[in-house]
C-alpha positions as CSV (number, residue, x, y, z in Angstrom):
1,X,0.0,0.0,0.0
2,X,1.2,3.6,-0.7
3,X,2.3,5.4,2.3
4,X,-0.2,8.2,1.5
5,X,-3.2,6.4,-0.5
6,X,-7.0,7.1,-1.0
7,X,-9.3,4.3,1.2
8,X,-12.5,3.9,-0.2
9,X,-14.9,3.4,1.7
10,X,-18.3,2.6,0.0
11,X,-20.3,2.6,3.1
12,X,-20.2,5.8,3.7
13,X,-21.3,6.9,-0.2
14,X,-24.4,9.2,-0.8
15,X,-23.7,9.4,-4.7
16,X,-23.9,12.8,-4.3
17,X,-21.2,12.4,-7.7
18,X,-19.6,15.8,-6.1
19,X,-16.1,13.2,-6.8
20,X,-16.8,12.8,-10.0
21,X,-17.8,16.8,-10.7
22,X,-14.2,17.5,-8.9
23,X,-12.1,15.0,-11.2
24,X,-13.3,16.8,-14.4
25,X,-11.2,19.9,-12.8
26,X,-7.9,17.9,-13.0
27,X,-5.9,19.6,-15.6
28,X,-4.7,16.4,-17.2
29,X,-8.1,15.1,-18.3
30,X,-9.9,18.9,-17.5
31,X,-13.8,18.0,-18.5
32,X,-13.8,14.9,-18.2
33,X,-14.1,12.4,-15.1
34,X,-11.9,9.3,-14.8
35,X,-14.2,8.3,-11.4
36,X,-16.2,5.3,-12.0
37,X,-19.1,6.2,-9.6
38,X,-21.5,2.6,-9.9
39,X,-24.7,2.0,-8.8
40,X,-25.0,-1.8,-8.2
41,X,-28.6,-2.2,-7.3
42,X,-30.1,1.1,-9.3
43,X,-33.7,1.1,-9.0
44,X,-34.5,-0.9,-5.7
45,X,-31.4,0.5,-3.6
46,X,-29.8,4.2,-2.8
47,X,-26.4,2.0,-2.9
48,X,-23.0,3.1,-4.5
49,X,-19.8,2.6,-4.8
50,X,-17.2,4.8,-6.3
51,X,-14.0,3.4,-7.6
52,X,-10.2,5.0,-8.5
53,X,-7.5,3.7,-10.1
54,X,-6.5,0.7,-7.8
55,X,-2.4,1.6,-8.7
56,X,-1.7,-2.1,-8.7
57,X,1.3,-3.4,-6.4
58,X,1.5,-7.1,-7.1
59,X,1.3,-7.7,-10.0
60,X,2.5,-4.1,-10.9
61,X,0.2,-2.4,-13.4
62,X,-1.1,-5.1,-15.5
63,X,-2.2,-1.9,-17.6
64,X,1.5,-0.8,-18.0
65,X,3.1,-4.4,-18.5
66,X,0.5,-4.8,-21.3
67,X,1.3,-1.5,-23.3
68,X,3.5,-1.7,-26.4
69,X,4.5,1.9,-26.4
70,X,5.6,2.2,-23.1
71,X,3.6,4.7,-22.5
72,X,2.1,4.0,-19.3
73,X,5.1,5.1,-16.6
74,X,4.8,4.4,-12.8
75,X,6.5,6.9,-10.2
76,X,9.2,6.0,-8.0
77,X,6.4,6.1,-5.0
78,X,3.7,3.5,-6.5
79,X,1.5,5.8,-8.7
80,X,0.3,4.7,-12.3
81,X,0.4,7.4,-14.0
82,X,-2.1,8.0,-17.5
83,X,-0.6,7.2,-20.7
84,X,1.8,9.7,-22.3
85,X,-0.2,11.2,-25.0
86,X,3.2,11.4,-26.8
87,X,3.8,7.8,-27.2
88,X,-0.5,6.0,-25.9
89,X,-1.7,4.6,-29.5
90,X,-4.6,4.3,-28.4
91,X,-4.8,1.1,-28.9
92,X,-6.8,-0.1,-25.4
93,X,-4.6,-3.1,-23.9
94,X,-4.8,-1.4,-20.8
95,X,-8.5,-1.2,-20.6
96,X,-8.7,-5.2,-21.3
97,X,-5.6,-5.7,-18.8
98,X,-7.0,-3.7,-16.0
99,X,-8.4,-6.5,-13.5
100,X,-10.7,-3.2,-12.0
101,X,-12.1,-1.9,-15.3
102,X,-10.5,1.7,-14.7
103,X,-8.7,2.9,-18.0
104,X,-11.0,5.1,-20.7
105,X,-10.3,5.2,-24.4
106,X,-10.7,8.6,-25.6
107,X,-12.2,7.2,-29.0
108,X,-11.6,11.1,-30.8
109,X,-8.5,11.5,-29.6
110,X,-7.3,8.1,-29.7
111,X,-5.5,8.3,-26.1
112,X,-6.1,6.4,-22.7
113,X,-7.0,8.1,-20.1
114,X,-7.5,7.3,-15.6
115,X,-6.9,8.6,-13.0
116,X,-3.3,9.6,-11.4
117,X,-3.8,9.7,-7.9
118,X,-4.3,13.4,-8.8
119,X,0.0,13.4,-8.8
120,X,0.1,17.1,-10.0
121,X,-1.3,17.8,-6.1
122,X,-0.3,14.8,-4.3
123,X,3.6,15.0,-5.3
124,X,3.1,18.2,-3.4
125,X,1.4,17.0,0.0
126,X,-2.4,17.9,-1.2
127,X,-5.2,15.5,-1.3
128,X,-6.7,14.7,-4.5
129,X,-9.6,16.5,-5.9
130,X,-12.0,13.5,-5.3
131,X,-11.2,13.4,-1.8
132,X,-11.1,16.8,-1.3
133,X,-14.7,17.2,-1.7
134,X,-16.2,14.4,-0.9
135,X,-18.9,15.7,1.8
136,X,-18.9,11.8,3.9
137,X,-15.1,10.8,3.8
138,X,-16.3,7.7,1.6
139,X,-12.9,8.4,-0.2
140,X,-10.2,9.2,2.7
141,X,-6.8,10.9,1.5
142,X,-4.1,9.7,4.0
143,X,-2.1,7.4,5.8
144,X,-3.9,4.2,7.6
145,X,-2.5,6.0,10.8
146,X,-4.6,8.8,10.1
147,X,-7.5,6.8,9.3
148,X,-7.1,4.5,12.4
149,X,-6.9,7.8,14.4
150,X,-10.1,9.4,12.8
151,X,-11.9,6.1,12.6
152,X,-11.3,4.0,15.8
153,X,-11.3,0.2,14.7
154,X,-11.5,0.2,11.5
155,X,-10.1,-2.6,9.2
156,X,-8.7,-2.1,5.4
157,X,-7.7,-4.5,2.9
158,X,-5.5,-3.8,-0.1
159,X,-5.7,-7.5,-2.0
160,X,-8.4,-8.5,-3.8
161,X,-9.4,-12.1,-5.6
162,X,-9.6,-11.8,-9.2
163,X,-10.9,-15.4,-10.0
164,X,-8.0,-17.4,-9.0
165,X,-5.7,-14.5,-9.1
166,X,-5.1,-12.4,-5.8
167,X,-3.9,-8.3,-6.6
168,X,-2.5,-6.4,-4.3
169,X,-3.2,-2.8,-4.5
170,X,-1.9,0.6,-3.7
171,X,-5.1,2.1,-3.0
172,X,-7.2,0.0,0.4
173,X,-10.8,-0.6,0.4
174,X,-12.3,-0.3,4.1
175,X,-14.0,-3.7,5.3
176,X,-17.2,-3.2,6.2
177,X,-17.9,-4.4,10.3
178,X,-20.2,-7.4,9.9
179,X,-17.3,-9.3,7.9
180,X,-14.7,-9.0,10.5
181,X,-15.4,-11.6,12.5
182,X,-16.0,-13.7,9.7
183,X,-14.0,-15.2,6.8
184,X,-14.3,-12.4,3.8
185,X,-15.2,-13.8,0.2
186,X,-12.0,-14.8,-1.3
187,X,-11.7,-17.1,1.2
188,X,-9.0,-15.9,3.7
189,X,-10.5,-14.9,7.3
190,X,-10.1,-11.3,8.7
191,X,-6.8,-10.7,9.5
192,X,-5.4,-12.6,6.6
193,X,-2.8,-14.7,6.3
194,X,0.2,-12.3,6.5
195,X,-1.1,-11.1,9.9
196,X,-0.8,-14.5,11.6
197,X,1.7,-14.8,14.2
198,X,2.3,-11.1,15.5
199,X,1.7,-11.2,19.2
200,X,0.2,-7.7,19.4
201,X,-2.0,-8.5,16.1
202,X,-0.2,-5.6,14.1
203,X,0.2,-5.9,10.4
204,X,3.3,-8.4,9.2
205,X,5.1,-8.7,5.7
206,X,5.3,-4.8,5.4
207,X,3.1,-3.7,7.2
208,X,0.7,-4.7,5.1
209,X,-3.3,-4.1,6.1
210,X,-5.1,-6.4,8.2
211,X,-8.2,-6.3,6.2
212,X,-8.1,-10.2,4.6
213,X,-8.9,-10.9,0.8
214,X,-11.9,-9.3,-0.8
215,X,-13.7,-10.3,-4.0
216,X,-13.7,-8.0,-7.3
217,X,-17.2,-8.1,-8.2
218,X,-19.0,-7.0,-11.7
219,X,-21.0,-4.0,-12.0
220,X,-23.0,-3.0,-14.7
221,X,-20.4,-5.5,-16.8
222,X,-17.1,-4.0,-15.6
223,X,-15.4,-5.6,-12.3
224,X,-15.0,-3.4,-9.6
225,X,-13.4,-3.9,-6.3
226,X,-16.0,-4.9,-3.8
227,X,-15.6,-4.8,-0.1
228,X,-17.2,-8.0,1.1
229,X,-20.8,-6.3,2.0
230,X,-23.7,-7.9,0.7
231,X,-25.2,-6.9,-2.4
């Protein structure tokens, strides 16, 4: 997980869409949103869940391994950044690699675009625009010391189960409270199987989260990352 990361939190969502408003300010992709802002059960439930560029750890941007022109760079610190629109071809490996569905095809332009982690604000200590105004914290710009300290308790999880492949992410998904007492779908309990062993039940292997394995899920035909709540 990145030191300073965005934790999603979908409980807390209103769809207000006031993240999705903010990312078309970005002046990389200025008018249009790279926020995929889903509404799994439209038309019987208020639910929904918004969703970021996951800036995948392990393994490291399927997106940029799968690009031909090299055009899809990753910073020294973890972020994946857009395609250079000096090299992207347009030619949408990325959006077929993507285990989250997060990569747009501008189809005039030919060019890939999704989101950056903001990097033009937070190379320079600011919170992404998302973040920034979303009115219930459901995305959280910070460290998970911060969010521990603001949220007493709570539990994040930064791998996810992709069929029979686990990713590891950048960005952490908050586990809802029912499922932490009980085994989360993917199949590894609460804790995970990194945290086993520390006597003072601290995150092991890097300090990785103690949030377990959560299951990508498919919303309105793209898989998104879900966080073990029931649909």
């Amino acid at each position: 997980m990145l030191g300073r990361t965005i934790f999603i939190d979908p409980g807390r969502c209103i769809g207000c869409q006031a993240c999705v408003s903010a990312c078309r300010e970005c002046d990389s992709h200025r008018g249009k949103s790279m926020i995929h802002l889903d509404y799994p059960d439209e038309g019987r439930s208020v639910a929904s869940l918004p969703t970021v560029c996951m800036h995948c750890e392990d393994p490291v941007a399927p997106c940029a391994e799968v690009c031909p022109a090299d055009a899809i760079l990753i910073t020294a610190d973890g972020v994946v950044q857009e395609a250079d629109p000096t090299r992207c071809i347009g030619c949408a490996n990325c959006v077929n690699a993507c285990p989250f569905g997060v990569p747009k095809i501008d189809l005039e332009s030919k060019l890939q675009m999704k989101c950056n982690l903001c990097y033009d604000r937070t190379s320079y200590g600011l919170a992404p625009m998302c973040a920034t105004v979303c009115p219930t914290g459901a995305l959280f710009y910070g460290s998970l010391e911060e969010l521990q300290a603001e949220r007493p308790g709570v539990d994040v999880s930064t791998m996810f189960a992709f069929g029979d492949v686990t990713v590891s992410t950048g960005v952490a998904m908050v586990v809802p409270a029912e499922q932490r007492a009980a085994p989360l779908p993917g199949g590894l309990p609460a804790g995970g199987q990194a945290d086993r062993g520390r006597p003072d039940g601290g995150p092991a292997d890097g300090g990785r989260p103690a949030g377990g394995l959560l299951r990508v899920i498919e919303v309105n035909g793209r898989p998104t990352p879900g966080n073990g709540a029931p649909a």
